[in-house]
N, C-alpha and C positions, 0 to 999 in steps of 0.2 A: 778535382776528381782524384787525383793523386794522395792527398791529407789520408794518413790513416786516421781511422775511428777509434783514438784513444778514448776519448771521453767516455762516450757509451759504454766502451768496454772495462774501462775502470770503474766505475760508479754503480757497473752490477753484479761486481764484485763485493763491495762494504759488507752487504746485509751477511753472507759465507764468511767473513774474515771477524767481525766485531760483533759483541752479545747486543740483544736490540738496545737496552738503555744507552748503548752508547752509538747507536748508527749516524744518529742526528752529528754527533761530534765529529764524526768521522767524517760526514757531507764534510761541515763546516772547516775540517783541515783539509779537506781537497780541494774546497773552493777557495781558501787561504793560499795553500801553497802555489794553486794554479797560479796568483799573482804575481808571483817572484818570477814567473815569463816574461811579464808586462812590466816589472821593473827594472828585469838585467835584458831582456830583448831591446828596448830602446837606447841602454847605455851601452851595449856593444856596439850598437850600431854607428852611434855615435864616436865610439873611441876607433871602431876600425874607419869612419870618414874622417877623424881629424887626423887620423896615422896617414890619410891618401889614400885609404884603397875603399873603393865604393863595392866593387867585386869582393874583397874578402869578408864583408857585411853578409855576406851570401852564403859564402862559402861556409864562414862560421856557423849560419842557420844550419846549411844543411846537415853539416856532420852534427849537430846536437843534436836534430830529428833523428837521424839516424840512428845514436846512442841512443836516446828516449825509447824510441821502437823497440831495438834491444832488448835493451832492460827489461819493456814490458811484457815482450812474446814471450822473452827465454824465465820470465818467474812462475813460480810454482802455482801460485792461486791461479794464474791465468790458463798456464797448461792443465791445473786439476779440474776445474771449473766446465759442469753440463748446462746446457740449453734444460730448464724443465720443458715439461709438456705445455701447450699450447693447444687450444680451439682455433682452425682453422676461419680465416676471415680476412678479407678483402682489407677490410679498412684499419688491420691489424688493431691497436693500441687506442685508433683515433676516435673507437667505437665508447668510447668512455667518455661522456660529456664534461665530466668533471677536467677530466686531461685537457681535452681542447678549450676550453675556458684557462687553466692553466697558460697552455702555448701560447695561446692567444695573447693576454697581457705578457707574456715576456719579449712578441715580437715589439711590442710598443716599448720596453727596458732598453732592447737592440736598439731600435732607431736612436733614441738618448746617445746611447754610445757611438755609434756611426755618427750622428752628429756633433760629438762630443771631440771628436777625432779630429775631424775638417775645422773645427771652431779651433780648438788648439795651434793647430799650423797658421792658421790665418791669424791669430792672434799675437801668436811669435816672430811672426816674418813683420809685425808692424811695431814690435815693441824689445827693447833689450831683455829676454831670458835669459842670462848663464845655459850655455846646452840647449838650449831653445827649446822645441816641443817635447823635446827626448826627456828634459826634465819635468815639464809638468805631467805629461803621460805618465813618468813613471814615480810621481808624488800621488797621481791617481792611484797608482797599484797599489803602492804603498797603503795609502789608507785605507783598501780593502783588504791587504791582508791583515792588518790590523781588528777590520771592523768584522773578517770571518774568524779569528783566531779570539776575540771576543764574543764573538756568538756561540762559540762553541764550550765557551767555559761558563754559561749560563744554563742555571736549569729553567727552561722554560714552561708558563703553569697555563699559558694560551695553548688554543687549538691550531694547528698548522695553515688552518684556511687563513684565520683570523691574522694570526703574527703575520705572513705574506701581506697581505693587504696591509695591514700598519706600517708593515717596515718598506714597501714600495712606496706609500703615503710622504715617508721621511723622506725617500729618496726625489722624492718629484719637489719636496721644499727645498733639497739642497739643490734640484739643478736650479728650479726657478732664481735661485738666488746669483747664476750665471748671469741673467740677464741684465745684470747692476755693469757687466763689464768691466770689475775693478781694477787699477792697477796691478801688476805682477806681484808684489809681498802679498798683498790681498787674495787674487788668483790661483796663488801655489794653497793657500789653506782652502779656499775652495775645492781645487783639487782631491785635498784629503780626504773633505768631508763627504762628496760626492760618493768616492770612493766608502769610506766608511759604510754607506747603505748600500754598497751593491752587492759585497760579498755576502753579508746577511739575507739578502733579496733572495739570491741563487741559491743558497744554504737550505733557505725552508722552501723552495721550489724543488728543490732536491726529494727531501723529503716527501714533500706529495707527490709525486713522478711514480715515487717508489708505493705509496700507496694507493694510486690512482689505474696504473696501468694494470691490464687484466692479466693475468697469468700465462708467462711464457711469453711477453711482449715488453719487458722492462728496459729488456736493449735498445728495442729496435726507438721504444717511448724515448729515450735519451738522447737517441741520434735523432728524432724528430725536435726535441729540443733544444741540438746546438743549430739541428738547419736554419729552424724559424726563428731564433735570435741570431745567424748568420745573413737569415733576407733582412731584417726588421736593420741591423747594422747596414747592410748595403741599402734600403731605402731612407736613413735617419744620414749618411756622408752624400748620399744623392741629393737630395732636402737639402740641405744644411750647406751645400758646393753651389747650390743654385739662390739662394737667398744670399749669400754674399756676395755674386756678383750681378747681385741689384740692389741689395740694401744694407743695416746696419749689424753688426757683429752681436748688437741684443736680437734683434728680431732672427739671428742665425741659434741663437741661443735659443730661444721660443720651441724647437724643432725638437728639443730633447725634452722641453717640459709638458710639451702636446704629447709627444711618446710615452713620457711615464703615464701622463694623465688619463692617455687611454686602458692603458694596462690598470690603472687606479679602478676605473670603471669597469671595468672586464670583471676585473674580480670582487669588486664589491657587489656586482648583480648576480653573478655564479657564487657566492657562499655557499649556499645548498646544494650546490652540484658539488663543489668541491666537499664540502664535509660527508658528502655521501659514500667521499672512496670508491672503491671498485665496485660499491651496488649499484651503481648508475648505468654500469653497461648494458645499452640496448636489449634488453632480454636475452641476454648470454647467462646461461648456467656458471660457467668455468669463471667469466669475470665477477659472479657476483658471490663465487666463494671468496674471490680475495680478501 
């Protein structure tokens, strides 16, 4: 309850700060850079537990939060930065069919990653890692910052419905290929590659979010998208905690291939919602200028 709402608050910011040819880029190094959390998050952690203090793993978080907030309140696009106008509406943002088909498959992304989470610790508590989870986690990041700092130096000639669904497709090959269980050399490239399709994933979900949600709702669409990849995570480490302590560390892997694979289907039967942009909103005038 506590988490400020940097995301949303950042990411509807791009479109005021960058000319459009380059917005998509601009997703793409915010989904990029956001990795470098998830690659020096776990190695603090780990160096302030092998230093002895399990408390200043904490402590360390908090004061980063705290700078980060900083930085973000007291900058200029933030403090310059209006709410446009808005059509008043219950169901805010979610009145856009295209958008909840969006949401929809990314809670299925979440769960991957929620069980992607629990799989890693249980697989390192049973086999010698260097740094144990802390490293493969953050081999994960790794090759999503990689695989969004690559996406973004691509000019892309697909339609943003279509590339999401492709590059979710790759991502559901690379968890599948989790469920082989390979030894750790084997496991750290897996890591990567996982990674490699998720920052792309989120990059061109970015993108449609921003075209998707009706006017004057682009924030609020954003925090509706870290929620429901925030449940989709807590029900994919729920899954994935309860399969392994009845069955095999493949069938716990299964739990993030079932997740991509819904999201797979989500969005390959909503194409036409989602290519329709903001003219899908319920009979809203205001949404279907966007």
């Amino acid at each position: 309850a506590a988490t400020p709402p940097l995301e949303p608050c950042l990411r509807v910011l791009w479109p005021d700060l960058v000319p459009p040819a380059r917005l998509e880029s601009a997703y793409a190094m915010d989904s990029a850079s956001q990795e470098l959390v998830f690659v020096g998050g776990p190695l603090v952690v780990a160096g302030c537990v092998a230093a002895g203090s399990t408390a200043g793993a904490l402590w360390v978080g908090a004061l980063l939060g705290l700078l980060g907030v900083f930085v973000v309140a007291t900058a200029a696009p933030t403090r310059d930065w209006k709410a446009p106008l808005r059509s008043p509406d219950w169901l805010g943002p979610l009145r856009s069919r295209g958008l909840t088909v969006l949401l929809v498959s990314l809670t299925g992304v979440g769960a991957a990653i929620g069980g992607l989470n629990v799989l890693v610790v249980f697989y390192t508590e049973h086999r010698h890692v260097p740094g144990g989870a802390a490293t493969l986690l953050a081999l994960n990041a790794f090759g999503a910052l990689v695989g969004g700092l690559g996406y973004g130096a691509v000019r892309w000639s697909s339609s943003p419905p279509r590339r999401t669904l492709l590059l979710t497709v790759g991502l559901a090959a690379a968890y599948a290929l989790l469920c082989l269980v390979p030894s750790p050399p084997y496991m750290a490239a897996l890591m990567i590659l996982t990674g490699l399709f998720l920052a792309p994933v989120l990059t061109a979900a970015f993108v449609l979010v921003g075209k998707l949600a009706p006017a004057g709702t682009v924030t609020e669409a954003f925090a509706w998208l870290v929620t429901l990849m925030t449940t989709g995570i807590a029900l994919g480490s729920t899954a994935a905690g309860l399969v392994l302590a009845h069955a095999t560390e493949s069938w716990a892997a299964c739990v993030g291939v079932l997740g991509v694979a819904v999201g797979v289907v989500v969005l390959a039967a909503g194409q036409r919602c989602l290519a329709a942009g903001g003219s899908d909103t319920a009979d809203d005038p205001a949404g279907a200028a966007v």
